[in-house]
ChimeraX commands (.cxc) that place a marker at each C-alpha (Angstrom):
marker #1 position -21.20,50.22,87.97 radius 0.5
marker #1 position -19.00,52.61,86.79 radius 0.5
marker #1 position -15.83,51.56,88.72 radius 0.5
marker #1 position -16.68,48.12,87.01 radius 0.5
marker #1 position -16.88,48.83,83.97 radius 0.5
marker #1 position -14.03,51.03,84.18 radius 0.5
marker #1 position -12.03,47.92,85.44 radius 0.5
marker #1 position -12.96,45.94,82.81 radius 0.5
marker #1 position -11.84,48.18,80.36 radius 0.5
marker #1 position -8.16,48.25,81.86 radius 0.5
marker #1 position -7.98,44.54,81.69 radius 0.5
marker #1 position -9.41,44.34,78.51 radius 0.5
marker #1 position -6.77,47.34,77.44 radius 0.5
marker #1 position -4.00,44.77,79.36 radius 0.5
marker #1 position -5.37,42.02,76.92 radius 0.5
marker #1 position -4.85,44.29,73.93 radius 0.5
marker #1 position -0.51,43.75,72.81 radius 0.5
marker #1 position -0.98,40.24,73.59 radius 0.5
marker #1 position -3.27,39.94,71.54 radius 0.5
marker #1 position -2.04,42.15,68.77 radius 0.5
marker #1 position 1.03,40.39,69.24 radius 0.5
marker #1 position -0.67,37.03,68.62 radius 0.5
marker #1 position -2.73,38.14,65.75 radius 0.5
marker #1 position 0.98,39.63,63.42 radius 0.5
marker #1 position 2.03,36.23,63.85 radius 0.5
marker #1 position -0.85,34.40,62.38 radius 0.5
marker #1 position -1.32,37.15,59.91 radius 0.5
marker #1 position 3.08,36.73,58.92 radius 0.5
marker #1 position 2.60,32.63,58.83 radius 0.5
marker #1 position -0.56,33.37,56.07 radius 0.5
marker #1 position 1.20,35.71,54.22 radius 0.5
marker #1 position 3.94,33.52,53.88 radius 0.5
marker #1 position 2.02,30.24,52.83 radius 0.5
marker #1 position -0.06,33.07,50.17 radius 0.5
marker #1 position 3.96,33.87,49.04 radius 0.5
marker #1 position 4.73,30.55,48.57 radius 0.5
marker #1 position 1.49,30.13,46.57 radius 0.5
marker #1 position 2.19,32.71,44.42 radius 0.5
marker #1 position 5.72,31.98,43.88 radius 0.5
marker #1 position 4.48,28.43,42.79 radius 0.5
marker #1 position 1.87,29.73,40.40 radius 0.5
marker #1 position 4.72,32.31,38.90 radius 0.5
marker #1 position 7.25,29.46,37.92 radius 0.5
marker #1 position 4.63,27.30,36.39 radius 0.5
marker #1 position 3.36,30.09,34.35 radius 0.5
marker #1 position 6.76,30.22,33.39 radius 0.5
marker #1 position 7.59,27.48,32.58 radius 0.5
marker #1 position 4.51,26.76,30.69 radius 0.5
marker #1 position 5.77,30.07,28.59 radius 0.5
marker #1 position 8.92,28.31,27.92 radius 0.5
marker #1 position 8.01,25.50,26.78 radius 0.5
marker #1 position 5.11,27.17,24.30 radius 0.5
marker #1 position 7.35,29.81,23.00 radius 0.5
marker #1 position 8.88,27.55,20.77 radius 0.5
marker #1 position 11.87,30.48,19.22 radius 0.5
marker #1 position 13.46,29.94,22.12 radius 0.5
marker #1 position 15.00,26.71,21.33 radius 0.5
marker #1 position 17.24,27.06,18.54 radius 0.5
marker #1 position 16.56,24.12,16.95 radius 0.5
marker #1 position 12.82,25.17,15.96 radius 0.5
marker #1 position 14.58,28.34,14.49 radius 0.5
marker #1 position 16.40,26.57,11.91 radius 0.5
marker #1 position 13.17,23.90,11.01 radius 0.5
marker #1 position 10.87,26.94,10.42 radius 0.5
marker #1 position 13.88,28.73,8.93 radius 0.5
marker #1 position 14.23,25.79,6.43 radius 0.5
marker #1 position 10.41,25.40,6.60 radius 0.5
marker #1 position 10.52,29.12,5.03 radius 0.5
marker #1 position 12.92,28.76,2.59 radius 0.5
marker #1 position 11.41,25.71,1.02 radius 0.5
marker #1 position 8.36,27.56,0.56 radius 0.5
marker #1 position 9.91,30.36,-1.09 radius 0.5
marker #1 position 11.79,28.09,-3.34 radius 0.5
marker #1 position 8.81,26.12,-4.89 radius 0.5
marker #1 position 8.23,27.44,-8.65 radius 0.5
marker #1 position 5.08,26.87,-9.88 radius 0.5
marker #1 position 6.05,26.73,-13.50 radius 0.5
marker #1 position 8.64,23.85,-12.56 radius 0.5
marker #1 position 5.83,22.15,-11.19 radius 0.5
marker #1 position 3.51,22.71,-13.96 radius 0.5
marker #1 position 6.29,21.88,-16.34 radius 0.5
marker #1 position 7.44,18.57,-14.58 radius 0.5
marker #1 position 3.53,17.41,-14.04 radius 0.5
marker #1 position 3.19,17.91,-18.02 radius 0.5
marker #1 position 6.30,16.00,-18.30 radius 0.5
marker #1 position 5.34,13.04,-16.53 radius 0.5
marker #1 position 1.39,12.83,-16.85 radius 0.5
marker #1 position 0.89,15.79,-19.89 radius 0.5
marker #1 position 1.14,15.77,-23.29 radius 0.5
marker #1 position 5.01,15.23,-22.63 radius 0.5
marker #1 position 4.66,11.73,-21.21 radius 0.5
marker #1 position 6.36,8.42,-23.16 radius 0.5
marker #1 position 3.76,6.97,-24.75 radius 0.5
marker #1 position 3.98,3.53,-26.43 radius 0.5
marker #1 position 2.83,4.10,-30.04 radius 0.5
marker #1 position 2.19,1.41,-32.02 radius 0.5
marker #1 position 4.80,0.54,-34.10 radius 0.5
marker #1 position 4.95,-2.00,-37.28 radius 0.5
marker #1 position 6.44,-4.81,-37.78 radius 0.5
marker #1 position 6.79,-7.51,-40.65 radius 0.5
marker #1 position 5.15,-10.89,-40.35 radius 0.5
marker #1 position 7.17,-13.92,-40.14 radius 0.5
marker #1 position 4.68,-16.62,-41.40 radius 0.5
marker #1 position 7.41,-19.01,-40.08 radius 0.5
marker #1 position 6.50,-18.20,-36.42 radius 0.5
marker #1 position 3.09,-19.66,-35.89 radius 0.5
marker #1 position 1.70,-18.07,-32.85 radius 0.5
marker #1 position -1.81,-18.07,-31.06 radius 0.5
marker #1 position -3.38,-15.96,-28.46 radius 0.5
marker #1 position -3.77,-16.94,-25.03 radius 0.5
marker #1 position -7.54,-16.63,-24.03 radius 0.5
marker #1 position -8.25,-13.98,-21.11 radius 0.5
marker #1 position -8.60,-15.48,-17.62 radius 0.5
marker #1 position -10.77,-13.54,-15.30 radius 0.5
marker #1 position -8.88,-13.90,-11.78 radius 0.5
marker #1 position -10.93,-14.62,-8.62 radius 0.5
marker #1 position -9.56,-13.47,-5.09 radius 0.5
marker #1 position -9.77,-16.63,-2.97 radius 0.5
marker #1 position -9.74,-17.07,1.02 radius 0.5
marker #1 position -6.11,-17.46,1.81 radius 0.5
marker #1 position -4.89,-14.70,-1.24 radius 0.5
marker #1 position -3.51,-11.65,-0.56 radius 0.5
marker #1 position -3.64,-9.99,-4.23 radius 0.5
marker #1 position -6.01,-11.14,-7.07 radius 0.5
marker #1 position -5.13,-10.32,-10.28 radius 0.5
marker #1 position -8.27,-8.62,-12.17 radius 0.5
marker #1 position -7.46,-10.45,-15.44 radius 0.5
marker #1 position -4.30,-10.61,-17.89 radius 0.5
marker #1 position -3.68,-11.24,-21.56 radius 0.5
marker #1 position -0.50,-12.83,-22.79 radius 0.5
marker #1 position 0.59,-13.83,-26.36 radius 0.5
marker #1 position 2.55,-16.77,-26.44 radius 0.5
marker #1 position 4.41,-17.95,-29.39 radius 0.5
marker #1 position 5.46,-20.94,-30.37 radius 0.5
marker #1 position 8.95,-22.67,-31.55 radius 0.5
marker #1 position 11.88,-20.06,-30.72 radius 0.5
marker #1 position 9.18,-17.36,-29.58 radius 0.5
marker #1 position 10.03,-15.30,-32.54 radius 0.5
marker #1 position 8.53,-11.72,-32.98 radius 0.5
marker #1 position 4.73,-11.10,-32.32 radius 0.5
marker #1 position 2.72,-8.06,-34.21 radius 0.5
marker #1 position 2.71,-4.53,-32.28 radius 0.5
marker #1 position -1.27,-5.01,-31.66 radius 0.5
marker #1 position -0.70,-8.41,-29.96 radius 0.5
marker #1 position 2.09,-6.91,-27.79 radius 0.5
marker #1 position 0.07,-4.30,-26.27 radius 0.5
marker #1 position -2.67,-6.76,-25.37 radius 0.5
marker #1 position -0.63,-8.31,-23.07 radius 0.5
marker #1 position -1.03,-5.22,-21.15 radius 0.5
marker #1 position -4.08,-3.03,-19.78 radius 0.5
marker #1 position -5.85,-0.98,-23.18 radius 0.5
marker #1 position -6.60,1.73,-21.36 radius 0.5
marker #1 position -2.99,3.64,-20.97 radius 0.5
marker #1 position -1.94,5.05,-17.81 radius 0.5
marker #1 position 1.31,6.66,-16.05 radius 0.5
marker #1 position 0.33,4.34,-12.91 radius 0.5
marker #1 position -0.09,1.30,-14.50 radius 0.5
marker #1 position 2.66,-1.20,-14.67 radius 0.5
marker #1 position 2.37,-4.43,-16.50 radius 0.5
marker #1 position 1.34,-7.59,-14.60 radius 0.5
marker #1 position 4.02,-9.67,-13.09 radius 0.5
marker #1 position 4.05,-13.36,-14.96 radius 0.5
marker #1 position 5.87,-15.07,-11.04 radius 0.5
marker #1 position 2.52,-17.41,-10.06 radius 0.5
marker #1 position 3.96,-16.66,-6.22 radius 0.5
marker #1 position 3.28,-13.08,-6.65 radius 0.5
marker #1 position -0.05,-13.30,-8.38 radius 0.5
marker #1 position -1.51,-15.78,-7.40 radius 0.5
marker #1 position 0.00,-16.04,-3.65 radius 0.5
marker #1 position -0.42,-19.77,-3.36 radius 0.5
marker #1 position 0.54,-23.25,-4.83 radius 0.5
marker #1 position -1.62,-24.73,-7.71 radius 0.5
marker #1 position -4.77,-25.49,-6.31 radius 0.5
marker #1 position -5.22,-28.85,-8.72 radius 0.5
marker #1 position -1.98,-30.20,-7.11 radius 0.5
marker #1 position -4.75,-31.68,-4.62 radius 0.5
marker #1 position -6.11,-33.92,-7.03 radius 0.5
marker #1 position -2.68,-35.25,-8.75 radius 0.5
marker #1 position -3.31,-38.44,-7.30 radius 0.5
marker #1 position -6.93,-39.00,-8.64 radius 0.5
marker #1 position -7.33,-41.14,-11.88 radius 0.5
marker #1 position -9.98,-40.12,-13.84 radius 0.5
marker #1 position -10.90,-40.78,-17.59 radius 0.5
marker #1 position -10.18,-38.12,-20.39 radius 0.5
marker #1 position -9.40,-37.12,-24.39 radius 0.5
marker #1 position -6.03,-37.29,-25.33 radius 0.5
marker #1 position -4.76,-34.17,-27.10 radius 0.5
marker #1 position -1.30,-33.29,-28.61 radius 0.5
marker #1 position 0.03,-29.64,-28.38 radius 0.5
marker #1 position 0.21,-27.34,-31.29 radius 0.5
marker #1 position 2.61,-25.09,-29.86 radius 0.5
marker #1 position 4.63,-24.40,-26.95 radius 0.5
marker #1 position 3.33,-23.12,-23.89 radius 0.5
marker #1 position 5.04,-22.12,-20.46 radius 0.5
marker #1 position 2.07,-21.27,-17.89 radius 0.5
marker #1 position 1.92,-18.21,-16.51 radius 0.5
marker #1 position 0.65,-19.01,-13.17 radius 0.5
marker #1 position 0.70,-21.95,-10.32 radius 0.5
marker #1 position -2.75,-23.24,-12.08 radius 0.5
marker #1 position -1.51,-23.70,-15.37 radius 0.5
marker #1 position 0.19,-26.69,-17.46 radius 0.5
marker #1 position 3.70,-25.91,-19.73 radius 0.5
marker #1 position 4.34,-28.21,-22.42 radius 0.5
marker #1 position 6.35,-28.00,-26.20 radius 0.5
marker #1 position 4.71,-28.54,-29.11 radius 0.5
marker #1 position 4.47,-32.08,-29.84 radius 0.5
marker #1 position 3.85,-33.42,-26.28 radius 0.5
marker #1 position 0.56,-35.69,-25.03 radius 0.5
marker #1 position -1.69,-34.60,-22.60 radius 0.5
marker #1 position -5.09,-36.21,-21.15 radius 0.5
marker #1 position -8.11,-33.32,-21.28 radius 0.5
marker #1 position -10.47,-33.65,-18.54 radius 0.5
marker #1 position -13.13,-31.48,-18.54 radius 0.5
marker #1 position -14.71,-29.26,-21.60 radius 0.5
marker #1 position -13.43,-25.57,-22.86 radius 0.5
marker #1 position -14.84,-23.09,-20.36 radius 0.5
marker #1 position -16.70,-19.85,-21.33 radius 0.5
marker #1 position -13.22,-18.31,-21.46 radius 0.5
marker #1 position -11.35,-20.66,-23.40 radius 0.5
marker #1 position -9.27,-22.40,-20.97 radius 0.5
marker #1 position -9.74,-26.62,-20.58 radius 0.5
marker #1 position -8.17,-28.85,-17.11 radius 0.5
marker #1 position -5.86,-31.35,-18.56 radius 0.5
marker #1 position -3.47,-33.69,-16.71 radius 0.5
marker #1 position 0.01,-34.35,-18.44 radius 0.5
marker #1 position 1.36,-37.53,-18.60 radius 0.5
marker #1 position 3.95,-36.61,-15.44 radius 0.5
marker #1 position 0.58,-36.48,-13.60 radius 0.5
marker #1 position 0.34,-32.84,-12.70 radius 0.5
marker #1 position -2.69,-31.36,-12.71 radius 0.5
marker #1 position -3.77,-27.62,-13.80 radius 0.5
marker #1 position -5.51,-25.34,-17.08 radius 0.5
marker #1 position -4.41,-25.10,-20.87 radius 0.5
marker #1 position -5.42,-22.96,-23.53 radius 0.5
marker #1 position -7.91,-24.94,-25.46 radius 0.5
marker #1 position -6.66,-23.08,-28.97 radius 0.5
marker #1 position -3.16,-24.67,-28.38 radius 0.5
marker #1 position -4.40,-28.66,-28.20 radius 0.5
marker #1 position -6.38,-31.04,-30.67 radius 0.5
marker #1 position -7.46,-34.29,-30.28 radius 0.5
marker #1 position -5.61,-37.36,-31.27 radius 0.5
marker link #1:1,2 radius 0.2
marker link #1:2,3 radius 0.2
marker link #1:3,4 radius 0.2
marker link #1:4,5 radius 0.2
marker link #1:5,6 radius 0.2
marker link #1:6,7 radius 0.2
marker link #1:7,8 radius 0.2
marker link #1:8,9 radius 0.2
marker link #1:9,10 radius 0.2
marker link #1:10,11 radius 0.2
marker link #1:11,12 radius 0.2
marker link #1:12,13 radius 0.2
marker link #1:13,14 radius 0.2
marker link #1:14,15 radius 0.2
marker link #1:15,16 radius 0.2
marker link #1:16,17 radius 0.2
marker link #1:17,18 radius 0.2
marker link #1:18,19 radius 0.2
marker link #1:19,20 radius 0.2
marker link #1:20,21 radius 0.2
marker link #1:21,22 radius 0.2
marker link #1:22,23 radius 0.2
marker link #1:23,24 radius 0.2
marker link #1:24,25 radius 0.2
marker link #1:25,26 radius 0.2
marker link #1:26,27 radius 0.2
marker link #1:27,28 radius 0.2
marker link #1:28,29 radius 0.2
marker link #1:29,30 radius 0.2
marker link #1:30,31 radius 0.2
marker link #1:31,32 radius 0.2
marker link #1:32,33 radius 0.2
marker link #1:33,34 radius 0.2
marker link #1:34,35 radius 0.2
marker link #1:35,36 radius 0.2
marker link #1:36,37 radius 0.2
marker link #1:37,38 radius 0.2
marker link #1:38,39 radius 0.2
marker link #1:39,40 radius 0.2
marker link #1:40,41 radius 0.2
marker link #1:41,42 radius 0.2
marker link #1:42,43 radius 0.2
marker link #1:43,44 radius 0.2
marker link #1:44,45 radius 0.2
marker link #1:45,46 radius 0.2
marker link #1:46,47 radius 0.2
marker link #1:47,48 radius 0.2
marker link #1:48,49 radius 0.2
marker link #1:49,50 radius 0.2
marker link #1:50,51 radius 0.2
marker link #1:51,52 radius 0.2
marker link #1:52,53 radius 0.2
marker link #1:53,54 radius 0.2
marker link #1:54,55 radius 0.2
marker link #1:55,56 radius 0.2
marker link #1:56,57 radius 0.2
marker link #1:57,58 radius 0.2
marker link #1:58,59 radius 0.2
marker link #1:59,60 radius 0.2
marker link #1:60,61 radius 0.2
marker link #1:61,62 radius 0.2
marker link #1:62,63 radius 0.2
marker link #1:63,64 radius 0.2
marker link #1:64,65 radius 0.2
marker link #1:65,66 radius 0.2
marker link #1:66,67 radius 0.2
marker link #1:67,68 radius 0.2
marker link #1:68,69 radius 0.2
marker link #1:69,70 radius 0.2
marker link #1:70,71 radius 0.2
marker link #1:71,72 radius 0.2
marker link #1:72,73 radius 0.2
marker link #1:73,74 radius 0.2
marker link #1:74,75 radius 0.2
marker link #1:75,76 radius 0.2
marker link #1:76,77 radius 0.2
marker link #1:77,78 radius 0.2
marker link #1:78,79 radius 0.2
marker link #1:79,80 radius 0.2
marker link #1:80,81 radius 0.2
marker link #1:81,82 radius 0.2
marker link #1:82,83 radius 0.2
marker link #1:83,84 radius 0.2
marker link #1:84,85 radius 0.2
marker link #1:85,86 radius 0.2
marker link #1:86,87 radius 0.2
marker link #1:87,88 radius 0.2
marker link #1:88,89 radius 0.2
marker link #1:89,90 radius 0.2
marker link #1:90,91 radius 0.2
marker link #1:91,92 radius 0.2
marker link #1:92,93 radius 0.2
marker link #1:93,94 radius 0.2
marker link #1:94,95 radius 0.2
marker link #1:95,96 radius 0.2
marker link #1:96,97 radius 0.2
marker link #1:97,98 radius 0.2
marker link #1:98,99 radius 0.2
marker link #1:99,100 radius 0.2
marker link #1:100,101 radius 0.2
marker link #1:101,102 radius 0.2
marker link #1:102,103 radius 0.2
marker link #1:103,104 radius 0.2
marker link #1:104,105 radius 0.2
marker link #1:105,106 radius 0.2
marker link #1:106,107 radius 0.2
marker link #1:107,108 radius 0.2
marker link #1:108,109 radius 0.2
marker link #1:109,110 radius 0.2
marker link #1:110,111 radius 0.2
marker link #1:111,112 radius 0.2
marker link #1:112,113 radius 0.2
marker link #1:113,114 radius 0.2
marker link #1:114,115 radius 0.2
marker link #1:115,116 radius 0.2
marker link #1:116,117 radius 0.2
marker link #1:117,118 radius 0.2
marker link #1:118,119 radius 0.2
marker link #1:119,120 radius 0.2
marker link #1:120,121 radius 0.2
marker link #1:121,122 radius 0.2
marker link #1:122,123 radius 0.2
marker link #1:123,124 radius 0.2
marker link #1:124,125 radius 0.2
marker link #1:125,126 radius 0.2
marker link #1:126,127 radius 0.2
marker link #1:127,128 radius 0.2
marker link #1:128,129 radius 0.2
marker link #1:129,130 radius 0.2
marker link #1:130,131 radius 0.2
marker link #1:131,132 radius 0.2
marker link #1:132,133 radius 0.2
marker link #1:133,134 radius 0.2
marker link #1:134,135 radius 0.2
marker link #1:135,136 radius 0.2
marker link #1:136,137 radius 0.2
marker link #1:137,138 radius 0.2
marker link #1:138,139 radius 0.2
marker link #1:139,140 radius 0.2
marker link #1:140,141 radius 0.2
marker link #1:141,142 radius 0.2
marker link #1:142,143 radius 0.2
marker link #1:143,144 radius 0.2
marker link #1:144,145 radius 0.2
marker link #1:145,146 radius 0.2
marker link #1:146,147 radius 0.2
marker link #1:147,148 radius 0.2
marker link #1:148,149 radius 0.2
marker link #1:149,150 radius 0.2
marker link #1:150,151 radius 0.2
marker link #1:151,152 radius 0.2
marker link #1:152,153 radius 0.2
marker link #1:153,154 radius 0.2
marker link #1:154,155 radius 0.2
marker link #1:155,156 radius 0.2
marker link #1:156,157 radius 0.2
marker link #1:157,158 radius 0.2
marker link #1:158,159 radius 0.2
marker link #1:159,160 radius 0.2
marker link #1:160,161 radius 0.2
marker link #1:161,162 radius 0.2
marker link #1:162,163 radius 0.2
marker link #1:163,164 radius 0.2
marker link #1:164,165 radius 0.2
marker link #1:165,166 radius 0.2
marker link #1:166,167 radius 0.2
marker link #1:167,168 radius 0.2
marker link #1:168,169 radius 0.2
marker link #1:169,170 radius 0.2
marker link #1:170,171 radius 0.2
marker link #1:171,172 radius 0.2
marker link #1:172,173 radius 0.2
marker link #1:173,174 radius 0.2
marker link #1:174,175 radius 0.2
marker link #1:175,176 radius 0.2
marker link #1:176,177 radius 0.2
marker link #1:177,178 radius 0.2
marker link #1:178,179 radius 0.2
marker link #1:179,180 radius 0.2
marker link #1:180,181 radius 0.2
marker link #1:181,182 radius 0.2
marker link #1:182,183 radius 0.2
marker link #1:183,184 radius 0.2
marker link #1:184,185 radius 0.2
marker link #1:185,186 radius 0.2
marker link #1:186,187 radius 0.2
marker link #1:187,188 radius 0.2
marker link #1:188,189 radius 0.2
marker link #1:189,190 radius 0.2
marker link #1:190,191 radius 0.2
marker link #1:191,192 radius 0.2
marker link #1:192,193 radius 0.2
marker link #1:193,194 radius 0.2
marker link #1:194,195 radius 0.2
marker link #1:195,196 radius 0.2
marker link #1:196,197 radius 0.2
marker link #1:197,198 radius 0.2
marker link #1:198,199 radius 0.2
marker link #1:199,200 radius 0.2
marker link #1:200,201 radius 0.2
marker link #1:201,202 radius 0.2
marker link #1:202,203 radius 0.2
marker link #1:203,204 radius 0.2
marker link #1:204,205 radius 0.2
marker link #1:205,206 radius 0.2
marker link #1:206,207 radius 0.2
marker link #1:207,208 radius 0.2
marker link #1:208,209 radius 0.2
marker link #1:209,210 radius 0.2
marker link #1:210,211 radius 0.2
marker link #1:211,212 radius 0.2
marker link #1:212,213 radius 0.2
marker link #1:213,214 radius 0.2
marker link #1:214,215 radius 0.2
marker link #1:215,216 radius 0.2
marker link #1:216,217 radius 0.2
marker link #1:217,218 radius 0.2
marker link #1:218,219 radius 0.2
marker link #1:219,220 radius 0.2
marker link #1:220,221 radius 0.2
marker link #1:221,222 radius 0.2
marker link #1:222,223 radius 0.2
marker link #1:223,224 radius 0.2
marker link #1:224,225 radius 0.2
marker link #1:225,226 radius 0.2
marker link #1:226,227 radius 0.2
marker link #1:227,228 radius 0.2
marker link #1:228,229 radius 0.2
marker link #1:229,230 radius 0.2
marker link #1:230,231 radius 0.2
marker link #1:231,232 radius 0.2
marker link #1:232,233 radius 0.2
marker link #1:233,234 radius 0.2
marker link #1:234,235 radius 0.2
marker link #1:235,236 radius 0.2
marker link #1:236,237 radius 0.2
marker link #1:237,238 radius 0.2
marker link #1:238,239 radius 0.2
marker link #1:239,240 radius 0.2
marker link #1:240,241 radius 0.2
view
């Protein structure tokens, strides 16, 4: 038994650099895929450092260089005294202002039309008041003047535009009907009126018109001139015949 074992133990001790042997190279190939790993890892970490370290690039040094000198620049009592200029106590403001009356230049107010948005309109107007004048349009009282515009004042506000493409964003809706007949009251104009949207009749003082339907609640009648167009009047600038 013991000359066996002993024999077995010199084979096995035979076995042992071949084995070694074989075991450094599998070992070396491992270590070498583990360095390639890590190699791989290293250049993405450093690459995703590049790309987050943004003073590197010399182009994000000047933005937050001009970033920083903008900041430091900004005065707060310009601001305050430019916001005071504009929407303070220094504003313009459109003071009232008076004016003689011409009793030559007969003028009447044109009732206020409340605008309603329909299907096919991009912008509605909310309601406008405009003094029109008759004959040569002369002057028109302060107080008149500013209600053609908004009462309550305001740096945003601007007055609305008078072109019936802009405000009302469509053709006159009576041009449908033009070719109906329909019975009516003639009524001669008083004074001169040029309509201020697609819906509404112009005419000079003087001229014949046909009134179809009754004043409304806001003052405005549907007449038909004798060119056949259709559309709304003032009711305070007609009587009958």
């Amino acid at each position: 038994a013991k000359e066996k074992y002993e024999k077995a133990l010199d084979e096995l001790s035979k076995c042992t650099p071949q084995y070694m042997e074989h075991m450094e190279q599998v070992f070396d190939l491992c270590q070498q895929l583990e360095e390639k790993r890590l190699s791989f890892l290293k250049e993405v970490l450093l690459d995703i450092k590049r790309h987050l370290n943004l003073t590197e690039n010399q182009s994000y040094v000047t933005v937050y260089r001009e970033l920083e000198r903008t900041i430091n620049a900004a005065s707060a009592q310009e601001d305050l005294k430019w916001f005071s200029n504009n929407h303070g106590p220094g504003m313009h403001m459109n003071w009232p202002q008076f004016e003689e009356y011409n009793p030559d230049v007969a003028h009447a107010a044109v009732p206020k039309r409340e605008k309603v948005k329909k299907p096919n309109e991009g912008i509605s107007a909310v309601g406008e008041h405009v003094v029109a004048q008759a004959g040569d349009r002369g002057s028109v009282s302060s107080y008149d003047k500013n209600q053609a515009y908004s009462t309550e004042w305001s740096d945003d506000e601007q007055p609305a535009s008078n072109s019936g493409n802009e405000t009302n964003g469509g053709a006159n809706p009576f041009e449908e009907e033009s070719g109906s007949g329909g019975k009516g009251v003639r009524v001669r104009a008083l004074y001169d009126y040029d309509g201020q949207e697609q819906d509404e009749l112009s005419f000079k003082a003087g001229d014949e018109l046909t009134k179809l339907e009754d004043e409304d609640e806001q003052g405005w009648c549907k007449g038909r001139l004798d060119s056949g167009r259709l559309g709304l009047y003032p009711a305070n600038y007609v009587e009958p015949i």
